[in-house]
VEXNUKOL-921600 format. One record per residue (C-alpha): residue number from 0; x, y, z. Coordinates in nm, 4 decimals, padded with zeros to 6 digits. Each point is the difference from the previous one (the first is absolute). Example, Ala and Ser with C-alpha at 12.3 -4.5 7.8 and 13.67 -1.06 7.14 Angstrom:
2
PT   i        x        y        z
PT   0  01.2300 -00.4500  00.7800
PT   1  00.1370  00.3440 -00.0660
! end
This chain:
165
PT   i        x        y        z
PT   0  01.8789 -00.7765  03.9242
PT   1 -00.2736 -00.0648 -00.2234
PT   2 -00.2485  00.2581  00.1031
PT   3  00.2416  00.2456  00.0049
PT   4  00.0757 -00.0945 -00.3693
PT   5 -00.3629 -00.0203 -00.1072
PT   6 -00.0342  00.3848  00.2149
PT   7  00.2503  00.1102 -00.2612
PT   8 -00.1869 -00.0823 -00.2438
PT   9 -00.3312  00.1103  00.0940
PT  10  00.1755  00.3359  00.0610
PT  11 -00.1653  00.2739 -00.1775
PT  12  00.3381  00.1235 -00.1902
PT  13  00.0320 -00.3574 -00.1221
PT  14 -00.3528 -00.0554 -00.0953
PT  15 -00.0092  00.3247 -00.1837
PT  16  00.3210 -00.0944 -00.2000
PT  17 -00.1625 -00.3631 -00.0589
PT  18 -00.2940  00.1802 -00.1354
PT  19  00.1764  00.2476 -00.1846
PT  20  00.2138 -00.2572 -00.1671
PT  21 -00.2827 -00.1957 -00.1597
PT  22 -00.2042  00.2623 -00.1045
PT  23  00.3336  00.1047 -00.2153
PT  24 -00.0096 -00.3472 -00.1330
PT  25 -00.3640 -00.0198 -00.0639
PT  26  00.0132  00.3000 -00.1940
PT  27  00.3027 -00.0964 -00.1972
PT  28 -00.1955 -00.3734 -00.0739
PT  29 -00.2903  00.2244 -00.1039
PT  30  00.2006  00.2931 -00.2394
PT  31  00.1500 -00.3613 -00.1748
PT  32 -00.3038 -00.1446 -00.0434
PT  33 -00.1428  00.3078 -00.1818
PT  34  00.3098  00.0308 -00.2081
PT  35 -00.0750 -00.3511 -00.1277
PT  36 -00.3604  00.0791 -00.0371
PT  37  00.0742  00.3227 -00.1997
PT  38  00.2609 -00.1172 -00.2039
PT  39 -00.2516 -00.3020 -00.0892
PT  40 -00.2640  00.2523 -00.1018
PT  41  00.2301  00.2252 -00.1470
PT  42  00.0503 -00.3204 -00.2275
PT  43 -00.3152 -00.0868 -00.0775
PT  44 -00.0833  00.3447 -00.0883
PT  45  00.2520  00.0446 -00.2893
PT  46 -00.1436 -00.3106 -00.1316
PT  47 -00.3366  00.0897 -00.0164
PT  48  00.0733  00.3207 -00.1558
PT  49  00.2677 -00.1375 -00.2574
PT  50 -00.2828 -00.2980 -00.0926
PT  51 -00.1983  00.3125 -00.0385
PT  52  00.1957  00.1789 -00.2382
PT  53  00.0291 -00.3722 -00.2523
PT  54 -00.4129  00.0116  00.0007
PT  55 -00.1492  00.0998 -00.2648
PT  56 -00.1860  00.2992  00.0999
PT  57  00.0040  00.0119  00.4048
PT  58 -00.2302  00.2875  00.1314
PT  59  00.2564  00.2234  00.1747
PT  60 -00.2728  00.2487  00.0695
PT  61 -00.2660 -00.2263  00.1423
PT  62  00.0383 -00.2536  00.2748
PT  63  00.3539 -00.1251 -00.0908
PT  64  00.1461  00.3496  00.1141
PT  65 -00.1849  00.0385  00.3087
PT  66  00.1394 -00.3668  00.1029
PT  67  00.3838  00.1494 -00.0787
PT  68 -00.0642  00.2578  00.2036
PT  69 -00.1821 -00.1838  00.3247
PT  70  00.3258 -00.1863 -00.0291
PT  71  00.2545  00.3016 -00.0271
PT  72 -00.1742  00.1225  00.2952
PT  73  00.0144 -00.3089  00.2058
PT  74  00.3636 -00.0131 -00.0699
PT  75  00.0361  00.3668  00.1072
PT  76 -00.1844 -00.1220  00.3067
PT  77  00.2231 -00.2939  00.1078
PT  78  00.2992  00.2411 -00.0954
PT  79 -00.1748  00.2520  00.3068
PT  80 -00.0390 -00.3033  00.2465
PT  81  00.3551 -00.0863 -00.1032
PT  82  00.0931  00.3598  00.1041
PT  83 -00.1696 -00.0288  00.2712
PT  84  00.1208 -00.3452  00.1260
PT  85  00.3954  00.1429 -00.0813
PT  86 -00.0734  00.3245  00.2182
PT  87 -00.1266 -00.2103  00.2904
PT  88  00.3316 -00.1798 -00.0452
PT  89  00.2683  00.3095 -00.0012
PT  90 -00.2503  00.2265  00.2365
PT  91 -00.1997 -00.2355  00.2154
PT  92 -00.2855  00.1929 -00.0726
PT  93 -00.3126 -00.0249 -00.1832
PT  94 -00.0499  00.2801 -00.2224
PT  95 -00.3291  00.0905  00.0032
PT  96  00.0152  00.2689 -00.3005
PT  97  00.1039 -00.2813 -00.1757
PT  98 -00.2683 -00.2284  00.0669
PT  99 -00.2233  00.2723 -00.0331
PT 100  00.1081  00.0386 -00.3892
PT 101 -00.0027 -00.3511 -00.0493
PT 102 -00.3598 -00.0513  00.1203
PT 103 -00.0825  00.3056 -00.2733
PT 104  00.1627 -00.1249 -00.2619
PT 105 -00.1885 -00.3220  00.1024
PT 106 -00.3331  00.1559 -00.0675
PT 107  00.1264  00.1714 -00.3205
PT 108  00.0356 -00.2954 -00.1516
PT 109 -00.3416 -00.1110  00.1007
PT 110 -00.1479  00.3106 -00.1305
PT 111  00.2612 -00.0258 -00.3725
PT 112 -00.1213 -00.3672 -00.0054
PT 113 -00.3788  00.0187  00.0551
PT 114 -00.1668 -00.2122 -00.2385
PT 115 -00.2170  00.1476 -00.2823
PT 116 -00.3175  00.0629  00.1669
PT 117  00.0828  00.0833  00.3611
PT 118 -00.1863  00.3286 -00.0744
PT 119 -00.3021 -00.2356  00.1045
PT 120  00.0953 -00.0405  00.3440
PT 121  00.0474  00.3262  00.2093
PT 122  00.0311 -00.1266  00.3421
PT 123  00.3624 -00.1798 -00.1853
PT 124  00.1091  00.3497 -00.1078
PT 125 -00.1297  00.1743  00.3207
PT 126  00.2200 -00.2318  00.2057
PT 127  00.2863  00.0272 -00.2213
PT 128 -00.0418  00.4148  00.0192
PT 129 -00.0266 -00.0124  00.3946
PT 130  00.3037 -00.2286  00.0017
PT 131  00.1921  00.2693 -00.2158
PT 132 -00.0871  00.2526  00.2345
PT 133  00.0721 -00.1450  00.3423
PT 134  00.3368 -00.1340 -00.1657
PT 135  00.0779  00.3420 -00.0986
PT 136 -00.1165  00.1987  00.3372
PT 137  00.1857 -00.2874  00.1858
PT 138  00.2825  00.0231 -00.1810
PT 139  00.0013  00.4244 -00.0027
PT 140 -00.0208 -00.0913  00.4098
PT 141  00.2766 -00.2106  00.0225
PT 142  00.2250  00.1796 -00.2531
PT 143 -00.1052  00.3475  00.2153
PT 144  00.1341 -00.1497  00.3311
PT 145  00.2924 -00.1548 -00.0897
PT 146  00.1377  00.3542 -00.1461
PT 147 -00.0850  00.1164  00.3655
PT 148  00.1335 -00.2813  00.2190
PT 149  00.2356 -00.2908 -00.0852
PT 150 -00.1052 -00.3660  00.0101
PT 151  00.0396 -00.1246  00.3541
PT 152  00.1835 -00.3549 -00.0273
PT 153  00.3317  00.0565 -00.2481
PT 154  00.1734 -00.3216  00.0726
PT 155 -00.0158 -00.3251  00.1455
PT 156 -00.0705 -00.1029  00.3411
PT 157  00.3460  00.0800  00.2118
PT 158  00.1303 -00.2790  00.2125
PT 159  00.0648  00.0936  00.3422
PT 160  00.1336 -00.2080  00.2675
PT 161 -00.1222  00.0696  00.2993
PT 162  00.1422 -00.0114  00.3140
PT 163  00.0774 -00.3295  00.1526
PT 164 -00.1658 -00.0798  00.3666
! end
């Protein structure tokens, strides 16, 4: 009686739904725990740029705007993972275009927030520009293909009872 019961369970169909099940949960534990992150930066943001507006003379066109903006952006970013995460969760698929757009939004930022004096250091800028283009000729791949031919998994793993012996 027992081994039969522990067979069910090993059973592929069952194992698959197991699996399935707690990636689902996973991902929803992960898309709350970036809400909570996100709507503590979003937070801390507001603050930094209302104590900026009460200073007396804050530099909005030196470093002090280049800081808003890396932190726009990473916002914009989590919002793309959070996309992405919510996808996964009505799809069950990982959607690669997106990923793809997050990564290059990614490296803009790096390249809107470079420090003054990154002109100094060309393998920095070399990297970023051969990260730009294999983001872009990846993502001109992908986006090319999936016009062509439909992603392969649409759903979740089917349970199917097989056959009893």
């Amino acid at each position: 009686m027992r081994l039969q019961r522990l067979r069910r369970v090993l059973d592929d169909a069952n194992y698959l739904h197991v699996i399935d099940r707690s990636e689902q949960q996973l991902a929803k534990l992960l898309g709350l725990v970036l809400v909570v992150v996100m709507l503590a930066a979003t937070v801390q943001l507001v603050v930094d740029v209302a104590l900026a507006f009460r200073a007396e003379g804050t530099p909005w066109l030196e470093a002090k705007l280049t800081k808003v903006l890396g932190d726009l952006l990473n916002l914009l970013i989590a919002l793309e993972v959070l996309q992405n995460i919510t996808s996964y969760l009505r799809r069950h698929v990982v959607q690669i275009e997106l990923v793809l757009l997050t990564a290059m939004t990614a490296v803009a930022r790096k390249v809107i927030v470079l420090p003054p004096g990154a002109e100094g250091k060309p393998a920095l800028l070399a990297g970023l520009g051969v990260a730009v283009l294999a983001l872009a000729g990846a993502y001109w791949l992908v986006r090319s293909l999936t016009l062509k031919k439909p992603p392969a998994r649409t759903g979740p793993a089917i349970r199917i009872r097989a056959p009893h012996r």
